[in-house]
mmCIF file of the C-alpha atoms, coordinates in Angstrom:
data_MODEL
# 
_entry.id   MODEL 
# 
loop_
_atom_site.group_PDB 
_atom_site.id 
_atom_site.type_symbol 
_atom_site.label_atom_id 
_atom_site.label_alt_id 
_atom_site.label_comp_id 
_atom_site.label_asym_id 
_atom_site.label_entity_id 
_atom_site.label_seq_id 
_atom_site.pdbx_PDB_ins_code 
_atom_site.Cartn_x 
_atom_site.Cartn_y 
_atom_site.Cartn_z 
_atom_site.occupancy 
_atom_site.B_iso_or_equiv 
_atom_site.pdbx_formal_charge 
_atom_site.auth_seq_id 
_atom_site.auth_comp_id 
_atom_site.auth_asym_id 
_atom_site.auth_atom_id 
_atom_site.pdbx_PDB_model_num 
ATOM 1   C CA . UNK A 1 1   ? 53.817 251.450 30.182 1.00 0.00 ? 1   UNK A CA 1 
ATOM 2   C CA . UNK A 1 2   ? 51.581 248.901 28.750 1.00 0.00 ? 2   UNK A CA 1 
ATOM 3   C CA . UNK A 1 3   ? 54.288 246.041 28.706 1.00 0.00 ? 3   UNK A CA 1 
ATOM 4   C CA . UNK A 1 4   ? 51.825 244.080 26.025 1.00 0.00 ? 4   UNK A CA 1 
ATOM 5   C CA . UNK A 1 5   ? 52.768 246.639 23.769 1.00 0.00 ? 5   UNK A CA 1 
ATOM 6   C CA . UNK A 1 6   ? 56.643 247.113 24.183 1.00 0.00 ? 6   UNK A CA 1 
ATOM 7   C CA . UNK A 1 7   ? 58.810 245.510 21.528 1.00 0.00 ? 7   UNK A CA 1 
ATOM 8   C CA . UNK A 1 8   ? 62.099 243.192 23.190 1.00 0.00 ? 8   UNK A CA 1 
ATOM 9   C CA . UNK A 1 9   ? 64.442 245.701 21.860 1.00 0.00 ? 9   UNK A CA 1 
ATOM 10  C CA . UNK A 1 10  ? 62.784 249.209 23.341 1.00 0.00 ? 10  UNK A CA 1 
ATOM 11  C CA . UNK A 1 11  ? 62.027 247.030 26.475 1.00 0.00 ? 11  UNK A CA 1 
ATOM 12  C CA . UNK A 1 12  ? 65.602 245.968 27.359 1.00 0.00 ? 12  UNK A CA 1 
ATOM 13  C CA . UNK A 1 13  ? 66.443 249.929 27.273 1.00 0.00 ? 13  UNK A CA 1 
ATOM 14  C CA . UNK A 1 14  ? 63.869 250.233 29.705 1.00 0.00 ? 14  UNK A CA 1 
ATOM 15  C CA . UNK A 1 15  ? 63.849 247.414 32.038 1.00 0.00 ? 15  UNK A CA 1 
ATOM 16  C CA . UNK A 1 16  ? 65.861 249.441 34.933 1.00 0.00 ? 16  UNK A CA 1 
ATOM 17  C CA . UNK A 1 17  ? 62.835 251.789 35.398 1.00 0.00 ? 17  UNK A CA 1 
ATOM 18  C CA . UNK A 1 18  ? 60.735 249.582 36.170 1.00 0.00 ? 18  UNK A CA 1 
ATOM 19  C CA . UNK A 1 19  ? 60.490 247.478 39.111 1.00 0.00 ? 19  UNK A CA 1 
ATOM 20  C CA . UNK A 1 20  ? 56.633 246.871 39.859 1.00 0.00 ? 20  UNK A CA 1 
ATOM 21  C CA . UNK A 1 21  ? 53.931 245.313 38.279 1.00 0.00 ? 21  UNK A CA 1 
ATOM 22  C CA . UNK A 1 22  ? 49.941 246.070 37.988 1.00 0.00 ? 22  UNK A CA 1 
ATOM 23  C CA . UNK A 1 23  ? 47.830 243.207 37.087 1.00 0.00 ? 23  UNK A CA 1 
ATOM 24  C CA . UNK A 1 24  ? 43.720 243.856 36.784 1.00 0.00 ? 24  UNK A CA 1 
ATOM 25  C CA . UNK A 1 25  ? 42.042 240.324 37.975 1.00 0.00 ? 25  UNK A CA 1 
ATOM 26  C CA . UNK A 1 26  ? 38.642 240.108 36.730 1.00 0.00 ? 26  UNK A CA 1 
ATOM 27  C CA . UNK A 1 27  ? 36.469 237.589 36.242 1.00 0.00 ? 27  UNK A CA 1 
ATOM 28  C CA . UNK A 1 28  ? 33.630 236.286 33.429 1.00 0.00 ? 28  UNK A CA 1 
ATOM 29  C CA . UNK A 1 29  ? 31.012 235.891 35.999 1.00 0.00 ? 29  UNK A CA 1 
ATOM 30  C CA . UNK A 1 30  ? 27.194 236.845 36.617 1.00 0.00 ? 30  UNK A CA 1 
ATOM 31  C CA . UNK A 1 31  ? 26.827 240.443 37.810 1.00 0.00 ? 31  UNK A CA 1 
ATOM 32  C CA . UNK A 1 32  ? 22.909 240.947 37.179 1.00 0.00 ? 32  UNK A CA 1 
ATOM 33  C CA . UNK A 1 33  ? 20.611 240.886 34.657 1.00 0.00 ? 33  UNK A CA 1 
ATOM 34  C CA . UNK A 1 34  ? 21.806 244.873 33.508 1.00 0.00 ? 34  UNK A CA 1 
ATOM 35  C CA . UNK A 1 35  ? 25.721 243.822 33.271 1.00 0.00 ? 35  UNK A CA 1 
ATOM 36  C CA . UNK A 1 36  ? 28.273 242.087 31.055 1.00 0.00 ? 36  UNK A CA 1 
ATOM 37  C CA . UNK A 1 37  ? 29.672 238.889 32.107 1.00 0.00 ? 37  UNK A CA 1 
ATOM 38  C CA . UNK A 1 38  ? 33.194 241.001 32.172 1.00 0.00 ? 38  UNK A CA 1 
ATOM 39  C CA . UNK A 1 39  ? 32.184 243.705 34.386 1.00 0.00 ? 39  UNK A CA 1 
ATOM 40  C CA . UNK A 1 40  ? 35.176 242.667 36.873 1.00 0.00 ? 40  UNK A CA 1 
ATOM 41  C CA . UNK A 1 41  ? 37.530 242.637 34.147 1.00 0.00 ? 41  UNK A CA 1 
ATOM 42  C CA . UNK A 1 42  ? 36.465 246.020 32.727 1.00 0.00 ? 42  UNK A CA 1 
ATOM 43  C CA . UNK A 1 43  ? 36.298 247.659 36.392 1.00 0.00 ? 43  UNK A CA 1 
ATOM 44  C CA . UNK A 1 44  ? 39.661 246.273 37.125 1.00 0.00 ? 44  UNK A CA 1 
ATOM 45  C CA . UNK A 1 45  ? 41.716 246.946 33.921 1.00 0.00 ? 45  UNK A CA 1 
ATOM 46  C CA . UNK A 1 46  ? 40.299 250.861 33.807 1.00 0.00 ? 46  UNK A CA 1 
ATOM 47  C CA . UNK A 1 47  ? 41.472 251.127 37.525 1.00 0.00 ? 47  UNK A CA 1 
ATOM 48  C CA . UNK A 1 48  ? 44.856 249.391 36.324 1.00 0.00 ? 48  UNK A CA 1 
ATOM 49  C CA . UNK A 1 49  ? 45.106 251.859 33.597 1.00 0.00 ? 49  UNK A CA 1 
ATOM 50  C CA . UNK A 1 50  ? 44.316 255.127 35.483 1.00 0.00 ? 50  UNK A CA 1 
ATOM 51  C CA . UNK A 1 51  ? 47.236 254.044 38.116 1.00 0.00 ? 51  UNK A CA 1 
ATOM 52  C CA . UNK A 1 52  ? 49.753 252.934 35.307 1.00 0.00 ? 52  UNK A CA 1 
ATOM 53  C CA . UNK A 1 53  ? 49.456 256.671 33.650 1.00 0.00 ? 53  UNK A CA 1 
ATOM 54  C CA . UNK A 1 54  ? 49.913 258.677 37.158 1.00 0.00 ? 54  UNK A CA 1 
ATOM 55  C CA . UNK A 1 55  ? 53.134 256.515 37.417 1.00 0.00 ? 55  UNK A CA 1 
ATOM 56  C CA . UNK A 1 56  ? 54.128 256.280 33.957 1.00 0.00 ? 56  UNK A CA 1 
ATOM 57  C CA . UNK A 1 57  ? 57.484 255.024 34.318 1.00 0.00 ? 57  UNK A CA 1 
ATOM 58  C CA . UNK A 1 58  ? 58.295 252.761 37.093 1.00 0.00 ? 58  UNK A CA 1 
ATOM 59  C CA . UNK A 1 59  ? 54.610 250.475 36.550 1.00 0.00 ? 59  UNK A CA 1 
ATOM 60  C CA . UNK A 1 60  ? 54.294 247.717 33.804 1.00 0.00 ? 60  UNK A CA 1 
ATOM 61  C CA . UNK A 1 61  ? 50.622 247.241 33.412 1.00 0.00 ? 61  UNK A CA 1 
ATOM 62  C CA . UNK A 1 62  ? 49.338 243.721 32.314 1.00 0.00 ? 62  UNK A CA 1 
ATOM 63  C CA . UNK A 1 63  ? 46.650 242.785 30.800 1.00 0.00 ? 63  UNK A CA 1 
ATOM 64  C CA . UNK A 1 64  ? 43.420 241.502 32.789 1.00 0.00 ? 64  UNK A CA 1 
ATOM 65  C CA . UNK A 1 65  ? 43.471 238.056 34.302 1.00 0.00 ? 65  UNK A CA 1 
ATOM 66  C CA . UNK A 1 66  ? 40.305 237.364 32.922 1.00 0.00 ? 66  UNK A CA 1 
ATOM 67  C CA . UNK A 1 67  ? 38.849 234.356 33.937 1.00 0.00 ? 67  UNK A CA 1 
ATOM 68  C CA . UNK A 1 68  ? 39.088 234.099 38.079 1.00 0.00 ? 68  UNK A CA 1 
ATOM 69  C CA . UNK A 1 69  ? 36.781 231.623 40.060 1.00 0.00 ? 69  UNK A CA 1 
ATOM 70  C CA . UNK A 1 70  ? 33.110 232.079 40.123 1.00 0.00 ? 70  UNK A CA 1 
ATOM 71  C CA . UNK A 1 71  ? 31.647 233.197 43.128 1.00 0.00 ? 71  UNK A CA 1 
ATOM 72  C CA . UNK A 1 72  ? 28.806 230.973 43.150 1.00 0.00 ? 72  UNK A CA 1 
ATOM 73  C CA . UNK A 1 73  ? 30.864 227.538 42.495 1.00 0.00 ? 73  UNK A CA 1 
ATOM 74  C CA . UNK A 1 74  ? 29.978 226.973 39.017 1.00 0.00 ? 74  UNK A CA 1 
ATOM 75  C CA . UNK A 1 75  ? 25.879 227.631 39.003 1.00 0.00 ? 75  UNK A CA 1 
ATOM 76  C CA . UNK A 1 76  ? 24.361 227.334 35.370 1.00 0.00 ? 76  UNK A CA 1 
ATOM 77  C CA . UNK A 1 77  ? 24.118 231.580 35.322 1.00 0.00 ? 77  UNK A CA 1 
ATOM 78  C CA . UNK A 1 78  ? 26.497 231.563 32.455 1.00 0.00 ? 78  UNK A CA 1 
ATOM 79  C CA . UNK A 1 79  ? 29.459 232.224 34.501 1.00 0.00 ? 79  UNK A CA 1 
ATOM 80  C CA . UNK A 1 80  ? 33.073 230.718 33.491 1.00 0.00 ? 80  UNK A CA 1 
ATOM 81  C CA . UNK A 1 81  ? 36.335 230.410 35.567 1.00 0.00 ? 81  UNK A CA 1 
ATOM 82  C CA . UNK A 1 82  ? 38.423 227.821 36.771 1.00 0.00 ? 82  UNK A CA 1 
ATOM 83  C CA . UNK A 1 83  ? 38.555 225.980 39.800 1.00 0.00 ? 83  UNK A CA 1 
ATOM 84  C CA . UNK A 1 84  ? 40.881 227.256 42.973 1.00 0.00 ? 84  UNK A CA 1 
ATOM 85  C CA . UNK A 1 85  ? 43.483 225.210 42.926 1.00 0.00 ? 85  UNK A CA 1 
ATOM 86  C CA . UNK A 1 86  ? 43.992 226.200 38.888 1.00 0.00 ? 86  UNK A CA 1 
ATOM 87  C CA . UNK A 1 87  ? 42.960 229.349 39.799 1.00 0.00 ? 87  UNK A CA 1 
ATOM 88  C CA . UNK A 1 88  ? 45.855 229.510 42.305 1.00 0.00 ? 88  UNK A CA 1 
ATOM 89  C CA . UNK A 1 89  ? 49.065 228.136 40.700 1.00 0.00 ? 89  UNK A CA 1 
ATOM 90  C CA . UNK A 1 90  ? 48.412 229.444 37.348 1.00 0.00 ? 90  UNK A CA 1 
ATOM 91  C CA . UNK A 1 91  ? 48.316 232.978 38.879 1.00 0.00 ? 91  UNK A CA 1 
ATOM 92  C CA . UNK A 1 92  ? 51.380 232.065 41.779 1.00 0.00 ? 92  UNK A CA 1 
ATOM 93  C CA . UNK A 1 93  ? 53.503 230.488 38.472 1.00 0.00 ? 93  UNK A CA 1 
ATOM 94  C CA . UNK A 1 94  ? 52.279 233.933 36.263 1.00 0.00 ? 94  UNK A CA 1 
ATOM 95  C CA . UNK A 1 95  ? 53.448 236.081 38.598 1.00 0.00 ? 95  UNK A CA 1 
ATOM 96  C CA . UNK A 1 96  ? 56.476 234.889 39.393 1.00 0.00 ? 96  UNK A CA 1 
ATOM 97  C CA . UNK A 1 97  ? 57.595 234.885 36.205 1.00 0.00 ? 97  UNK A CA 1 
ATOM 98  C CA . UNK A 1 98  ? 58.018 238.440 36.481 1.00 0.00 ? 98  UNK A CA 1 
ATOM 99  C CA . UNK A 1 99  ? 60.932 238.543 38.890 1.00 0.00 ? 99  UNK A CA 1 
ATOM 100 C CA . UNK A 1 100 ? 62.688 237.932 35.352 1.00 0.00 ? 100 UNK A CA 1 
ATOM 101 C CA . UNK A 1 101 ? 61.658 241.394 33.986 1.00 0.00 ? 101 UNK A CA 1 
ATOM 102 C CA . UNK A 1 102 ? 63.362 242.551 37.105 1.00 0.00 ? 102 UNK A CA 1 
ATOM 103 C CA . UNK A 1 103 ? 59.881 243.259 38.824 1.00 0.00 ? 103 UNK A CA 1 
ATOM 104 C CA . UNK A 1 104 ? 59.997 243.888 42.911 1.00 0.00 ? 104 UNK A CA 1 
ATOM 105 C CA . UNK A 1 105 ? 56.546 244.516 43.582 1.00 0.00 ? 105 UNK A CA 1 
ATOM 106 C CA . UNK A 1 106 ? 53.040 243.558 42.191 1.00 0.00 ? 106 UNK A CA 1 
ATOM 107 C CA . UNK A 1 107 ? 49.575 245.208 42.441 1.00 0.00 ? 107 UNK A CA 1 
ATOM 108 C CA . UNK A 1 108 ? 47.048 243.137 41.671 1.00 0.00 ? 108 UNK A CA 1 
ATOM 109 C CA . UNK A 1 109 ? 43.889 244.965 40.987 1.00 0.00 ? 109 UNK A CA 1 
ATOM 110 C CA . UNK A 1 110 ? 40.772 242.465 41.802 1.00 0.00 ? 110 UNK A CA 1 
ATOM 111 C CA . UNK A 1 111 ? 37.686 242.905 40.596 1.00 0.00 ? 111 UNK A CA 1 
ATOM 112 C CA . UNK A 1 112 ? 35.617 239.767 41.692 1.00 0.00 ? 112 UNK A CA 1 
ATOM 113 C CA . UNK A 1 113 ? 34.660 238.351 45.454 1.00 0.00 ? 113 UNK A CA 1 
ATOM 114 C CA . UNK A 1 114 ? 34.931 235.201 44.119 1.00 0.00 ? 114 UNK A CA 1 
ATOM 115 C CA . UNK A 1 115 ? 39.028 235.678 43.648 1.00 0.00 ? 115 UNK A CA 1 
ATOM 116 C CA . UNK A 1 116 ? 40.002 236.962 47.057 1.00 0.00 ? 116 UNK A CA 1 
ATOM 117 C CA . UNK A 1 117 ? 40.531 233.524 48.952 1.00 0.00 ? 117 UNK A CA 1 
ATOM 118 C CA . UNK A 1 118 ? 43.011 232.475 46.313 1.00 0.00 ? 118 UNK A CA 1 
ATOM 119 C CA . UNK A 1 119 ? 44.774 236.076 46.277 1.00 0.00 ? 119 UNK A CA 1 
ATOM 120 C CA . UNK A 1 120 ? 45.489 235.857 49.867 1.00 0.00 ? 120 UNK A CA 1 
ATOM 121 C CA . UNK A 1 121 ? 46.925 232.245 49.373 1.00 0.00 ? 121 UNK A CA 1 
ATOM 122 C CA . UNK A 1 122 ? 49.332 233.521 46.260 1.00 0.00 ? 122 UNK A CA 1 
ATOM 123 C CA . UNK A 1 123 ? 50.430 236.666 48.311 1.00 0.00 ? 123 UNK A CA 1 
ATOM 124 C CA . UNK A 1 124 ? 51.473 234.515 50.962 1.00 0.00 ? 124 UNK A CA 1 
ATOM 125 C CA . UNK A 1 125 ? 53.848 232.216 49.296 1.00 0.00 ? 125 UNK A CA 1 
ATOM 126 C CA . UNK A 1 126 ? 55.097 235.454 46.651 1.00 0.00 ? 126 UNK A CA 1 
ATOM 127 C CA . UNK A 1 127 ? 56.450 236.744 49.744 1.00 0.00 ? 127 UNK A CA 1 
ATOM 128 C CA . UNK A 1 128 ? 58.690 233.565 49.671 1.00 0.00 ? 128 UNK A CA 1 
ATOM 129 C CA . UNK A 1 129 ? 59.582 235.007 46.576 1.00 0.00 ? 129 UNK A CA 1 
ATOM 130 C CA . UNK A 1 130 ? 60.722 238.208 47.909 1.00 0.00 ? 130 UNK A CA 1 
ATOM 131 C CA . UNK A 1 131 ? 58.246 239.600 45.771 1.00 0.00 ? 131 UNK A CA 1 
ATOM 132 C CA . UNK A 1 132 ? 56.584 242.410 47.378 1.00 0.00 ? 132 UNK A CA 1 
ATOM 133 C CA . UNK A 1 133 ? 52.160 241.970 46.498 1.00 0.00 ? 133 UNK A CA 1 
ATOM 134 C CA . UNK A 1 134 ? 49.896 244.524 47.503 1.00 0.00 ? 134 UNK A CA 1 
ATOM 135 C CA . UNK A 1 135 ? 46.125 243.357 46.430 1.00 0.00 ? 135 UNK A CA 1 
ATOM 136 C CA . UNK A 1 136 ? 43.340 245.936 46.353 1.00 0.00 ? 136 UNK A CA 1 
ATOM 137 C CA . UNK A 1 137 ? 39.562 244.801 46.364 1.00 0.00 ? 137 UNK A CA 1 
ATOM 138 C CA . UNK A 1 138 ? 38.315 248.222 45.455 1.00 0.00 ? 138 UNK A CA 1 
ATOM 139 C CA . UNK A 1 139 ? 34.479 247.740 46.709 1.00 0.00 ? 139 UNK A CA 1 
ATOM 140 C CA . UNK A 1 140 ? 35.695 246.913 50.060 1.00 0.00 ? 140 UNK A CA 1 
ATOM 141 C CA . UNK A 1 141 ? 38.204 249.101 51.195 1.00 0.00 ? 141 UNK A CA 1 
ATOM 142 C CA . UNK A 1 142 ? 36.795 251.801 49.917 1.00 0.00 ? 142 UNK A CA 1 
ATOM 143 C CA . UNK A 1 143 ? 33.790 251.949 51.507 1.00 0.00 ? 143 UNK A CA 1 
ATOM 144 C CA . UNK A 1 144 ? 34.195 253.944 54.389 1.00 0.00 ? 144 UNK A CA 1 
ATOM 145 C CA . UNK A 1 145 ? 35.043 256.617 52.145 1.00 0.00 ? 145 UNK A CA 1 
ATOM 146 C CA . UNK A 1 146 ? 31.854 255.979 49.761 1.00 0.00 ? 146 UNK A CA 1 
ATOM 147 C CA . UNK A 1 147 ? 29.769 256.123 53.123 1.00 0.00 ? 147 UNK A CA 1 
ATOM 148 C CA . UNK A 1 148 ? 31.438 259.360 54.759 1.00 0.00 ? 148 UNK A CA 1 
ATOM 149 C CA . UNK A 1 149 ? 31.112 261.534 51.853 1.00 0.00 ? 149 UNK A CA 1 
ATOM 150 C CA . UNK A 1 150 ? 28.890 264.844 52.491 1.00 0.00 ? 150 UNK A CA 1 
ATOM 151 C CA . UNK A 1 151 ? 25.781 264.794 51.645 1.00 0.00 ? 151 UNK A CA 1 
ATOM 152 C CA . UNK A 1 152 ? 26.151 267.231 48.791 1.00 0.00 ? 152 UNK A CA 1 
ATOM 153 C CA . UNK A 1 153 ? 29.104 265.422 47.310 1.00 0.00 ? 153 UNK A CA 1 
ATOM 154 C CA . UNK A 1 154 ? 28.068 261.976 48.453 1.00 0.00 ? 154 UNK A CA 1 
ATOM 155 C CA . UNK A 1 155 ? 29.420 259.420 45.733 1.00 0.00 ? 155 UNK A CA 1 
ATOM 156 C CA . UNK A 1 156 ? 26.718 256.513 46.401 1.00 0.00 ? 156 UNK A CA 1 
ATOM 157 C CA . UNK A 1 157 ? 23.964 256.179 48.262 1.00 0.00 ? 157 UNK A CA 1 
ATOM 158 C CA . UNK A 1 158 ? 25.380 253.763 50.074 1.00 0.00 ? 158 UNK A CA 1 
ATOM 159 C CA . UNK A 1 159 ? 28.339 251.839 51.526 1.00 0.00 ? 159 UNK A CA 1 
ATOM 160 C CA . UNK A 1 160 ? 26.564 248.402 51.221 1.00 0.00 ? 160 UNK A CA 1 
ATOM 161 C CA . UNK A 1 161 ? 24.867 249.039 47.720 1.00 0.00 ? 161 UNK A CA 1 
ATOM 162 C CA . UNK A 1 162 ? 27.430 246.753 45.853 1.00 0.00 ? 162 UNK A CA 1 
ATOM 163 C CA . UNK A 1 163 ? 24.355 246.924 42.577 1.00 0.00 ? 163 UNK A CA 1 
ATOM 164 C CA . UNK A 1 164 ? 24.204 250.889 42.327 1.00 0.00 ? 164 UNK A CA 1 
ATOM 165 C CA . UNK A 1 165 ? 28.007 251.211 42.815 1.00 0.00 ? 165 UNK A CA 1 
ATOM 166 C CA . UNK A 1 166 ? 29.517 248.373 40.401 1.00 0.00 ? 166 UNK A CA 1 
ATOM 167 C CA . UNK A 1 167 ? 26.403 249.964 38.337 1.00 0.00 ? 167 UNK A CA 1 
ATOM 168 C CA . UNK A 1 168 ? 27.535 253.431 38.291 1.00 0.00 ? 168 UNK A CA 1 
ATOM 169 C CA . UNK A 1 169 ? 31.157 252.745 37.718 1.00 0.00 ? 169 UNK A CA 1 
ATOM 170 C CA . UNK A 1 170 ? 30.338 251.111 34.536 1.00 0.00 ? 170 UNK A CA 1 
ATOM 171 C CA . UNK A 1 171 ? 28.186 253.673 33.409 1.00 0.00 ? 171 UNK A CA 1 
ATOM 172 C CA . UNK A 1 172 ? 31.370 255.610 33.688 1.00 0.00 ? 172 UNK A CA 1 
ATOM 173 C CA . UNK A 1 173 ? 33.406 253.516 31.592 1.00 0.00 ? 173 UNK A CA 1 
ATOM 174 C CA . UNK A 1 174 ? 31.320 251.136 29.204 1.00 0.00 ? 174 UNK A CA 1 
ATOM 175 C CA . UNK A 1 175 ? 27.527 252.319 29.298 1.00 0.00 ? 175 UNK A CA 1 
ATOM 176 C CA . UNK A 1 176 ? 26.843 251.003 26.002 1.00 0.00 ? 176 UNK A CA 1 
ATOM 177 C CA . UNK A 1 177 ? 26.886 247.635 28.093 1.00 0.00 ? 177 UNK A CA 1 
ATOM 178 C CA . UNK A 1 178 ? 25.018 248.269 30.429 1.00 0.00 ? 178 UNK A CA 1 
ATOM 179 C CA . UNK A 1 179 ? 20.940 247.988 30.319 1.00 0.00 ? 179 UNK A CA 1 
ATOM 180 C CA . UNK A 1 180 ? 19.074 249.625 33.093 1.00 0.00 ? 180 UNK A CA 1 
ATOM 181 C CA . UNK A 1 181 ? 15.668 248.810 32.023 1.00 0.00 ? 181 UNK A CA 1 
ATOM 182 C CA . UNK A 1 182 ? 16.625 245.178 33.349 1.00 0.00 ? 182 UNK A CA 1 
ATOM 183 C CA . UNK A 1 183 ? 18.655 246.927 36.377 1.00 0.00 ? 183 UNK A CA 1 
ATOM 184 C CA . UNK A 1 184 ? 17.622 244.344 39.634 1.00 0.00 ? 184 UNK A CA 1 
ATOM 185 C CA . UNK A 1 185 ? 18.447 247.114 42.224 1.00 0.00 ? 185 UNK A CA 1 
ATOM 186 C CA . UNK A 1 186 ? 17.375 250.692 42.255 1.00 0.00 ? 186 UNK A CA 1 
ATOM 187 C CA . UNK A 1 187 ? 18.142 252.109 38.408 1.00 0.00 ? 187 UNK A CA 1 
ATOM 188 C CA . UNK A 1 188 ? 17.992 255.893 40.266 1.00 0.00 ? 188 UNK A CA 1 
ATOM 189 C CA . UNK A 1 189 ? 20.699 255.629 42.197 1.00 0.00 ? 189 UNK A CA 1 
ATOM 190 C CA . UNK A 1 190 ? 23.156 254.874 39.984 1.00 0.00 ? 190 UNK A CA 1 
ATOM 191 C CA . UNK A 1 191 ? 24.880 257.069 37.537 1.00 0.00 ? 191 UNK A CA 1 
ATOM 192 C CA . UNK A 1 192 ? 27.477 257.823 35.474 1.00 0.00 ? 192 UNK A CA 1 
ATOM 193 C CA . UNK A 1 193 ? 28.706 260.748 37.833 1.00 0.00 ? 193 UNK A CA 1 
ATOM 194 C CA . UNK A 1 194 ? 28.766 258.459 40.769 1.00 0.00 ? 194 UNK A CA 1 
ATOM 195 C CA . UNK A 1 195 ? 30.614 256.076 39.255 1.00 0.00 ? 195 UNK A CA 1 
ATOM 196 C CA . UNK A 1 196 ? 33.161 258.805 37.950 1.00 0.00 ? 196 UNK A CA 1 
ATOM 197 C CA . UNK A 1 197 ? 33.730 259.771 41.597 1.00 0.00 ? 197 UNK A CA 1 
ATOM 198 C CA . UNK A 1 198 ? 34.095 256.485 43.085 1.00 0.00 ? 198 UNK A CA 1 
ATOM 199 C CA . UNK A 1 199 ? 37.206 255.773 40.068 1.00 0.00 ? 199 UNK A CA 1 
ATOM 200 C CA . UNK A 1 200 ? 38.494 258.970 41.572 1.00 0.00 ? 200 UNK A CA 1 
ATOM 201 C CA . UNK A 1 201 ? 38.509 258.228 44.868 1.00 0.00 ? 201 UNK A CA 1 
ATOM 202 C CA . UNK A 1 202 ? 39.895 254.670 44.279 1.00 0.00 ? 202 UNK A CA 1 
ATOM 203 C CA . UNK A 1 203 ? 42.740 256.124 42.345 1.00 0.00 ? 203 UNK A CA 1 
ATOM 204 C CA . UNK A 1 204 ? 43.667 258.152 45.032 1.00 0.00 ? 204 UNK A CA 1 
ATOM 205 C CA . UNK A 1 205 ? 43.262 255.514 47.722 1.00 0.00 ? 205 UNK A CA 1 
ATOM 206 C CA . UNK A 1 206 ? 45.440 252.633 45.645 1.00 0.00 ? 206 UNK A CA 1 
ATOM 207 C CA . UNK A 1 207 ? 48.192 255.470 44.493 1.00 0.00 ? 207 UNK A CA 1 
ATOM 208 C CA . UNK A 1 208 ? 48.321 256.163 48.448 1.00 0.00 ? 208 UNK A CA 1 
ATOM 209 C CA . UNK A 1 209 ? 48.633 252.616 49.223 1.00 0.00 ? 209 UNK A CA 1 
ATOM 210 C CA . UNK A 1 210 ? 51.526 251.984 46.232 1.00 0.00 ? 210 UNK A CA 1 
ATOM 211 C CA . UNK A 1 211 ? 53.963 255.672 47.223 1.00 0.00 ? 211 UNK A CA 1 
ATOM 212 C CA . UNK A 1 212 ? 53.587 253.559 51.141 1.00 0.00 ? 212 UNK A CA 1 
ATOM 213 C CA . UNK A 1 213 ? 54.687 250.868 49.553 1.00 0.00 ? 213 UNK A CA 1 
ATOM 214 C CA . UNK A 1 214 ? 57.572 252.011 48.089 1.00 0.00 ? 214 UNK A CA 1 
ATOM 215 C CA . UNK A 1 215 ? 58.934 254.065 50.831 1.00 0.00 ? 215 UNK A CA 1 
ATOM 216 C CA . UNK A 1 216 ? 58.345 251.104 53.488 1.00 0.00 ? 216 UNK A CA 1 
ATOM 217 C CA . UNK A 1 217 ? 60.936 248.891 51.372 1.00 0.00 ? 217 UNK A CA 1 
# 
């Protein structure tokens, strides 16, 4: 359930079901000359929203965090964020706000480099909270996976090739942004189809990750 949606009164007959939260954190941040500034917002909300359906009914899905902190500390590339320490407590004082909906756990989806120092620091003191956080950086822990694929099914062309696979994914989900003729890496090898598998596999991967989750509490 999209909670931005829900009205109070069809929420309060619903608030027992639910006891975890998914929250996409993107970013507005330089991603090449061939993608949007909001690439790690889009990435992160469609993973968000492909989780919240398979477990329709016990996940509240937020909308994106958008703006996260720039990876590259501010350089004049047109990217636009806020600095750690705002970074940090806005999300830690967000967050906790939802032990009021009655929420137990919290998946935040993260779709920027930049954000991972400061999602390590807020996991750390939600778990003061008794707020169980699981935090998934999709194009890192899934690149085993990417890289072990057979040849004939392989989803990228490689584990490392952040470009082609951040490329392909958003061919998959918002190609009218995206402009290959200015592509910086190698336009071939990425794909609509590629990116469609790598969503897959992620999906899998993260759904994994939440059932564990669950059962281990």
């Amino acid at each position: 359930m999209k909670f931005a949606q829900v009205k109070a009164g069809i929420f309060e007959e619903l608030r027992p079901y639910f006891d975890t939260a998914m929250v996409p954190v993107g970013s507005m941040t330089f991603h090449g000359p061939h993608l949007p500034f909001g690439t790690g917002s889009f990435i992160a909300e469609t993973i968000a929203t492909q989780l919240e359906d398979q477990f329709s009914g016990r996940i509240l899905a937020f909308p994106a965090i958008a703006f996260g902190h720039p990876f590259h500390s501010f350089e004049p590339d047109g990217s636009a964020g806020m600095h750690n320490h705002i970074f940090r407590d806005y999300l830690y004082d967000s967050l906790t706000q939802l032990k009021h909906l009655g929420i137990k756990y919290v998946v935040l989806v993260n779709g920027h480099k930049g954000n991972a120092d400061v999602l390590r620091a807020v996991t750390e003191r939600l778990a003061k909270e008794e707020l169980t956080v699981l935090v998934s950086h999709w194009w890192m822990e899934y690149q085993d996976s990417i890289e072990n694929q057979d040849s004939d099914e392989k989803i990228a062309p490689n584990a490392d090739s952040g470009i082609e696979n951040e490329t392909s994914v958003m061919l998959a989900i918002r190609s009218e942004l995206v402009d290959l003729q200015a592509e910086s890496g190698n336009p071939a090898a990425a794909n609509a189809k590629h990116g469609e598998k790598i969503l897959r596999l992620i999906q899998q991967k993260l759904a994994d990750r939440i059932t564990a989750m669950w059962t281990e509490q």
